[in-house]
C-alpha positions in Angstrom: 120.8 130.7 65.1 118.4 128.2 65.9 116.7 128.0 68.9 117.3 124.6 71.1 115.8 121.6 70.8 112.9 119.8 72.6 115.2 118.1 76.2 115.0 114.7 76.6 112.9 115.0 79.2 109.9 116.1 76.7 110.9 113.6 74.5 111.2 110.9 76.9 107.4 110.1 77.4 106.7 110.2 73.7 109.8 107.5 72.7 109.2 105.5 75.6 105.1 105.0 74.4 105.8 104.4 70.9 108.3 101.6 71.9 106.0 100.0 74.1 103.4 99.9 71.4 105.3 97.9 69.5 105.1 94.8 71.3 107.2 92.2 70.5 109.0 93.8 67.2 109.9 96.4 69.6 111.6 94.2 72.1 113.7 92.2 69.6 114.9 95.1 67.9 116.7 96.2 71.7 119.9 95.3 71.9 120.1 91.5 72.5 121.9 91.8 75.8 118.9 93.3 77.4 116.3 90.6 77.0 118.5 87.5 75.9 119.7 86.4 79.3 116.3 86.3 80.6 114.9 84.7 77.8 117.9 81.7 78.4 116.3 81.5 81.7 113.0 80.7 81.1 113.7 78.6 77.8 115.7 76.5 80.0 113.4 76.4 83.1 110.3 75.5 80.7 112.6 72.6 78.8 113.9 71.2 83.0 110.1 71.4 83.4 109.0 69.4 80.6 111.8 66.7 81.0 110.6 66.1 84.2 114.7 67.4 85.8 112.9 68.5 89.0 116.1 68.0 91.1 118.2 69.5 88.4 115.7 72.6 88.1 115.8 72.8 91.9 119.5 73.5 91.2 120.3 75.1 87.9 117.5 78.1 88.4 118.9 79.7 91.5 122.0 79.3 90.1 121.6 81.0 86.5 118.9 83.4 87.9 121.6 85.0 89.9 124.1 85.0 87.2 121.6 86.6 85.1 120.7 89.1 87.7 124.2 90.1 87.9 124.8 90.6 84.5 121.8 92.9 84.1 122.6 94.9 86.9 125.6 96.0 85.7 124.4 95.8 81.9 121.1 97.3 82.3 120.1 98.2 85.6 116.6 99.3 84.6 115.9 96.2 84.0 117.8 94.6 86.1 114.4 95.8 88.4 112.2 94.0 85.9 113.6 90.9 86.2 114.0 91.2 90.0 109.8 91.7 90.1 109.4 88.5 87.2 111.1 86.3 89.7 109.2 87.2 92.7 105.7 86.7 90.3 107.0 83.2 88.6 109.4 82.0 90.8 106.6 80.3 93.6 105.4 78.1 90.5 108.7 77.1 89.0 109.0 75.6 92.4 105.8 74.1 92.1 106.8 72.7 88.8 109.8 70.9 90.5 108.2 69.4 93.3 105.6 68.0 90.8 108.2 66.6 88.6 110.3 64.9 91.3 106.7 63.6 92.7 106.8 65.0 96.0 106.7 68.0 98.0 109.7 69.6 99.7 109.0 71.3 102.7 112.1 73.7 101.8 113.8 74.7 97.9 116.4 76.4 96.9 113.6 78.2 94.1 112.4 80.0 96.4 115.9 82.1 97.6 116.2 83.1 93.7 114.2 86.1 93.8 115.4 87.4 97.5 119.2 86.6 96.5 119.1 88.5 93.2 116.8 91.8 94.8 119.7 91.7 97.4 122.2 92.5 94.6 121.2 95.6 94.2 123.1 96.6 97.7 126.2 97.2 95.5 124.3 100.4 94.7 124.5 101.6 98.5 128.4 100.2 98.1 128.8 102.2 94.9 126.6 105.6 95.9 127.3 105.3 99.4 127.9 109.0 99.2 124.5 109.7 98.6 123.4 109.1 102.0 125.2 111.9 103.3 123.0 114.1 100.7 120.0 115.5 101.4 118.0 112.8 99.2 119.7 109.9 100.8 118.8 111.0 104.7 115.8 109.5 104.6 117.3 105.8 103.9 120.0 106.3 106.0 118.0 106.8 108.9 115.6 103.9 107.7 119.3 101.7 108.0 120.3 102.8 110.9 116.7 101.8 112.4 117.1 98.3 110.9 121.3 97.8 111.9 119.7 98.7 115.6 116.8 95.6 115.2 119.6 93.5 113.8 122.1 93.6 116.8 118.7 93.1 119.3 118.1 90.1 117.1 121.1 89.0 116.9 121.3 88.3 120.4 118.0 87.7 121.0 117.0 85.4 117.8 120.2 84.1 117.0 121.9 85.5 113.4 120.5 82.7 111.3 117.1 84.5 112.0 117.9 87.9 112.5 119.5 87.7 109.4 116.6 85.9 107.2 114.4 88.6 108.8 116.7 91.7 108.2 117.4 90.7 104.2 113.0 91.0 103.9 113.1 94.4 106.2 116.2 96.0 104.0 115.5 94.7 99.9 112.7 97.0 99.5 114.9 99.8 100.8 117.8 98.8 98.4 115.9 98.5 95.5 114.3 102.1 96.2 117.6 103.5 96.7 118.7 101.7 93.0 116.1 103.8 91.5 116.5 106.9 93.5 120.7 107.3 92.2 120.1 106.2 89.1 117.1 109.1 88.2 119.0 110.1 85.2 117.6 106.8 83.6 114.0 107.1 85.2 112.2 107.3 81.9 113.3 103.9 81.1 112.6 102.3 84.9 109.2 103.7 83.9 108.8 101.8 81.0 110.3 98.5 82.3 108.0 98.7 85.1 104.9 99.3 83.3 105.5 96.6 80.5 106.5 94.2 83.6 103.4 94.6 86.2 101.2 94.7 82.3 102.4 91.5 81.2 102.9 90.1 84.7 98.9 91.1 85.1 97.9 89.1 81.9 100.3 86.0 83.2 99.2 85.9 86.5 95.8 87.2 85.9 94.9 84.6 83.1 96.7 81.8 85.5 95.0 82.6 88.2 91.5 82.3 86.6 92.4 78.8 85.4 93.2 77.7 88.5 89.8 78.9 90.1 88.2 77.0 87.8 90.3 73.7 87.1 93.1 73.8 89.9 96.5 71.8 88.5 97.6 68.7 90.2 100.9 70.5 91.2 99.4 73.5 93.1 96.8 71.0 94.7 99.9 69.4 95.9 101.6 72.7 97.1 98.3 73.1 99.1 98.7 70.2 100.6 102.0 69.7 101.3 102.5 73.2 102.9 99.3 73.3 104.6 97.6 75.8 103.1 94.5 76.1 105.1 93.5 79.6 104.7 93.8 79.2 101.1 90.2 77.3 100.5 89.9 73.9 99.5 92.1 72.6 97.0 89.6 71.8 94.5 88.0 73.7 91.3 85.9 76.4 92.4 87.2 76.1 96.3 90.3 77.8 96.1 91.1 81.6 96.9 93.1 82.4 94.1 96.8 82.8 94.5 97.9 82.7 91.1 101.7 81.6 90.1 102.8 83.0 93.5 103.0 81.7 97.5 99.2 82.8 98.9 96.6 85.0 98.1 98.4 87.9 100.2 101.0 89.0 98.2 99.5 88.1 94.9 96.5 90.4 95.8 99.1 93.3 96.8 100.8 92.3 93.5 97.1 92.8 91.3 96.3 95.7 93.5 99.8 97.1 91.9 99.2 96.2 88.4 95.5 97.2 88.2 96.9 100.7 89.5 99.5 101.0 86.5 96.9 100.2 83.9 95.7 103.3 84.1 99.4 104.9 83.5 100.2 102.3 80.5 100.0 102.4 76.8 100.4 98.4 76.1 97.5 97.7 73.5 97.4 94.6 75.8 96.6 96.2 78.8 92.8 96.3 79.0 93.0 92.0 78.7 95.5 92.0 81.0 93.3 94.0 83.9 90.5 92.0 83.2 91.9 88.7 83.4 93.7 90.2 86.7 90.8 92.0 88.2 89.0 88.6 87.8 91.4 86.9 90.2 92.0 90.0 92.4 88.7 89.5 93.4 89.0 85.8 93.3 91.7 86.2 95.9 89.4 87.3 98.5 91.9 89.7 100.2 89.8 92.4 101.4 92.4 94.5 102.5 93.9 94.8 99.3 90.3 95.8 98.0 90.4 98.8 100.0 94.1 99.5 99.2 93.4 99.4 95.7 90.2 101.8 96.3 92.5 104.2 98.2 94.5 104.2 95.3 92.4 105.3 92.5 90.9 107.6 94.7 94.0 108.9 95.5 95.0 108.9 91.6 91.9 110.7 90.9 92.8 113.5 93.2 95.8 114.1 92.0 96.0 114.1 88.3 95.6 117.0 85.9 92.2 117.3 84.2 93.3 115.4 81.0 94.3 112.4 83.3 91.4 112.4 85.3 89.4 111.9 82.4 91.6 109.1 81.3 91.5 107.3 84.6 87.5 107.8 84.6 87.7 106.1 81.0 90.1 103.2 81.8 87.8 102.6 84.7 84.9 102.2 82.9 86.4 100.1 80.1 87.5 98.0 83.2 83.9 97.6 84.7 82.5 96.5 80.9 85.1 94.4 80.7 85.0 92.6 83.8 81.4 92.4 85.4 80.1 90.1 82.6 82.4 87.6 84.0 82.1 88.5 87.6 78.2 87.8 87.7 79.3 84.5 86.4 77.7 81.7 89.4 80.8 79.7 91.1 82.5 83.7 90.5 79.1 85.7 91.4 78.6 83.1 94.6 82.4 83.7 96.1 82.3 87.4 95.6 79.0 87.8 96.8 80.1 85.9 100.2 83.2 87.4 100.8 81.5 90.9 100.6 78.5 90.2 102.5 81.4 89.8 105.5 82.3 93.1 105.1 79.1 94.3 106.1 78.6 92.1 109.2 81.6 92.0 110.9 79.7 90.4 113.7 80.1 87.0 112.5 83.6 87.5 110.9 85.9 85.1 112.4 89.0 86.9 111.3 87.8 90.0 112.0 87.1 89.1 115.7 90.5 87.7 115.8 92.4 90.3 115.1 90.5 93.0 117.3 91.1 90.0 120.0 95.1 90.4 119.0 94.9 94.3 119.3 93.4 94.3 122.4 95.7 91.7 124.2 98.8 92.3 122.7 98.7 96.1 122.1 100.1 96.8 125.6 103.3 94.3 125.0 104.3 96.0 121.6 104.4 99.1 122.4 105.5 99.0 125.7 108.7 97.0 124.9 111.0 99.7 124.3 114.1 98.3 123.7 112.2 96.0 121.0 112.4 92.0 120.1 115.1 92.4 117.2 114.7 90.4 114.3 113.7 87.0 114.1 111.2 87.2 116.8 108.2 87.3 114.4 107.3 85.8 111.0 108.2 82.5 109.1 112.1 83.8 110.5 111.4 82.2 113.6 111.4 78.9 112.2 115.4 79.4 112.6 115.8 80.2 115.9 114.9 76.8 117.1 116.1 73.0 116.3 112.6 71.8 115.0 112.0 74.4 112.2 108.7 74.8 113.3 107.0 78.6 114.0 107.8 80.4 116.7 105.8 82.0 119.6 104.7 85.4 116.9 105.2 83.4 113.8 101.6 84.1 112.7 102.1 88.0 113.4 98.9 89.6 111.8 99.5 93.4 112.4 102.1 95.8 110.6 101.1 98.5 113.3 102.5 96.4 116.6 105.1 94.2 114.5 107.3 97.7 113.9 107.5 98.8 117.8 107.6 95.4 118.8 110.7 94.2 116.4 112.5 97.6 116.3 111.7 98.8 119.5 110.9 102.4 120.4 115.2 103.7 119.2 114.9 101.7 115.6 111.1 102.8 115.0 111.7 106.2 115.6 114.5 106.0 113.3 113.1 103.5 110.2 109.9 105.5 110.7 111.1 109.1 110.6 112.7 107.8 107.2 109.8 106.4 105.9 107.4 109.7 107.0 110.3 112.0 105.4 110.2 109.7 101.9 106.0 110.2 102.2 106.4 114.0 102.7 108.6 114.4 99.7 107.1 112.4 97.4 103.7 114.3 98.0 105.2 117.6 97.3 107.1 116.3 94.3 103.8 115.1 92.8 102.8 118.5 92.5 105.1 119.4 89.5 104.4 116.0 87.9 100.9 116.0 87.4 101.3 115.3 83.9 103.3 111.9 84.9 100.6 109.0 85.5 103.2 107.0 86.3 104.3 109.0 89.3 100.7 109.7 90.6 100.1 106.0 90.2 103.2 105.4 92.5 101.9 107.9 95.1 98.2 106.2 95.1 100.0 103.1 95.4 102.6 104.2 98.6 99.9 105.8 100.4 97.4 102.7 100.0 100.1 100.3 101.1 100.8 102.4 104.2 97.1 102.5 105.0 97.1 98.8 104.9 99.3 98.4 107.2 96.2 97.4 110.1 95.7 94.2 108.7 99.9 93.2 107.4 103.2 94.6 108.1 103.1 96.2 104.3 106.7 97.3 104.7 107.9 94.3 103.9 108.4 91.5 101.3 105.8 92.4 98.0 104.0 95.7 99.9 107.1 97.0 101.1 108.9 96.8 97.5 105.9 98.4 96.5 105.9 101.3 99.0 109.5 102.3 98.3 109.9 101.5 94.8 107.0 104.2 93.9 108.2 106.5 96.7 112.0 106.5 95.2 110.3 106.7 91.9 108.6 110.0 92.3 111.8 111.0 93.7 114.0 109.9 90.8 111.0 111.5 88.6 111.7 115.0 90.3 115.0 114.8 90.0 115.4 113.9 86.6 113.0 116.6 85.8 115.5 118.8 87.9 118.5 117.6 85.8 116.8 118.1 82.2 115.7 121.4 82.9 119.1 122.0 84.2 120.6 120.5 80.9 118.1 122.9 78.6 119.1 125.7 80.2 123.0 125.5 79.9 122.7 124.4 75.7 120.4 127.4 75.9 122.9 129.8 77.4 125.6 128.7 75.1 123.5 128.9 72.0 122.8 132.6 73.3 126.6 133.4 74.1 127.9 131.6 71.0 125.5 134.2 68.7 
């Protein structure tokens, strides 16, 4: 009798890098109902765009986004999570591309509730594994739920529903699509892939965008600058602006690079070393220092924690990076930013935003956390702008602290809950990363949760694109572990009855 076969779970790895290495040829050849509905999507949106159907855009791509989401979420839930994260990267200039076509900028579109309204599908997984939660795995996440269900009602009556319910769908997506990848771990060597090919090509998008913007700055993000009052953004001119790429501002595009330039070092795209530096080029362009020190912390992190074999990888795809890269960045207008921007990092003395928010710590400190039964959502954040008749920004709509938003929103009952769930989804995924040292993937994940936790000083990171980040890689070292646990499980029964049937 022959002895078993390699599991899937050795094989896995091996497939999933050979299909990613062939590109294009390899993505036609899936089966059509994986890629064809999102490839209706943006062959329609580019064809609105070019006919100058603003209105009808404005419209249709809410609409069919949706109805594509849905279909891939019961068709391909994998990637299902890789079109959720193309919508949140493109979906900022699509809407862009409409108010430029219509010839005039709309203080509110219905572009930009695509991506939120098709991340918030995947709560049918909490309807359809609501069993989990009573499991060991799914404690965490139901504590995290109960925390936010305790900020809601305080909001509710507080804030009114319209904004505690705004505020409550960006607290509880990055939950639901964590928990989406947790259940479905039997799959986890695809999520893998779909989520490295998405932040790879996303990088070389948004990366390569974002350095023609720097540098020529279209008429309809000028006009987005504008119109929205961009302010902290630059100037919009060529050369003046702080990049921001096809998304809202510099913030969550920088989180977004931090991200990708953190998977490069887990890919196998033949693309990938363009892609990171076109997007390290604008990550620095950005001028988000926080994220510069997140995505330090998480290399540094990555380092640490990989096998020997890695290591030496990462050290290499580092260096590639830096050769790559620093050509460009001594570059004048590029060299000139750069150089500015890091020269306030080392005299904080005359850094105006760094004075202000040691001003907001030390006034404001003694009201978040001494407010125990908490705000409730829609006391901070652009949700305030609907909890009053003029739309304009509430009291705390410019909230710039993650560490006082959670006590002050949740109070002391919901924070002790959402964060015990959170700190039990950290210690987890740090022991799991032990026994998948060989999975840069997974490490990558854990850099990447405990850098977005460490920024949470300057931003509330559990939120919007940091907190999709933060439980998307700590679910997916979960899901990693447990697939590993199933597989090995799987081995050893066609073992046993290869042995018994001799």
């Amino acid at each position: 009798m022959s002895t078993p076969t390699l599991p899937p779970l050795a094989r896995a790895p091996r497939e999933a890098t050979q299909r990613s290495r062939r590109g294009l040829r390899g993505l036609l050849s899936e089966d059509p109902k994986h890629w064809a509905p999102q490839a209706a999507l943006w062959v329609i949106t580019t064809l609105l765009v070019l006919a100058h159907q603003g209105t009808v855009l404005t419209l249709a791509f809410p609409l069919l986004a949706t109805v594509v989401g849905v279909w891939l979420y019961f068709k391909s839930p994998a990637r299902y999570v890789g079109f959720m994260w193309w919508l949140w990267f493109l979906s900022p200039e699509v809407r862009r591309f409409a108010d430029f076509a219509k010839g005039a900028f709309t203080p509110t579109s219905l572009i930009q509730v695509a991506p939120l309204v098709v991340t918030m599908i995947s709560a049918l997984t909490i309807v359809r594994h609501y069993r989990v939660l009573a499991e060991r795995r799914g404690l965490p996440v139901l504590l995290i739920l109960m925390g936010l269900a305790y900020a809601y009602l305080i909001g509710v009556a507080s804030n009114g529903p319209m904004a505690a319910t705004y505020d409550l769908a960006n607290w509880l997506y990055p939950v639901l699509i964590g928990f989406h990848i947790m259940v479905n771990a039997r799959d986890y060597p695809t999520y893998r892939k779909v989520v490295l090919d998405t932040f790879i090509w996303g990088m070389l998008v948004m990366g390569g965008y974002g350095v023609v913007q720097f540098f020529i700055m279209p008429p309809w993000d000028v006009m987005w600058m504008l119109g929205s009052q961009m302010n902290s953004q630059g100037d919009p001119v060529p050369l003046g602006v702080r990049v921001f790429s096809t998304m809202n501002s510099s913030g969550p595009f920088a989180i977004a690079m931090m991200a990708a330039l953190t998977f490069v070092m887990a890919g196998t795209q033949r693309v990938r070393w363009i892609a990171g530096g076109l997007g390290f080029i604008s990550f620095g362009l950005s001028l988000v220092r926080s994220t510069w020190g997140g995505w330090a912390i998480a290399m540094v992190l990555q380092l640490l924690k990989a096998s020997n074999k890695v290591r030496l990888r990462i050290i290499l795809g580092a260096a590639a990076l830096v050769v790559l890269t620093v050509p460009l960045l001594t570059f004048g207008p590029i060299a000139d930013r750069l150089g500015a921007r890091l020269q306030s990092m080392t005299n904080l003395s005359e850094d105006n935003s760094y004075a202000a928010r040691n001003e907001f710590y030390a006034t404001f400190a003694a009201t978040a956390f001494s407010d125990v039964t908490g705000e409730g959502f829609g006391a901070t954040g652009t949700s305030t702008k609907l909890s009053n008749s003029n739309g304009d920004l509430g009291k705390y709509g410019n909230f710039d602290s993650g560490v006082m938003n959670v006590p002050f929103v949740l109070g002391w009952p919901g924070s002790l809950m959402y964060l015990s769930g959170v700190g039990i989804l950290l210690a987890r995924a740090l022991r799991a990363s032990f026994s998948l040292r060989d999975d840069k993937y997974a490490q990558a994940c854990l850099s990447l949760a405990f850098a977005t936790v460490g920024m949470i000083v300057f931003a509330n990171s559990f939120v919007g694109t940091g907190g999709l980040l933060l439980f998307m890689g700590l679910c997916s070292i979960l899901a990693a572990r447990h697939h590993m646990k199933l597989e090995r499980h799987r081995f050893n029964r066609l073992f046993t009855l290869q042995e018994t049937s001799r």
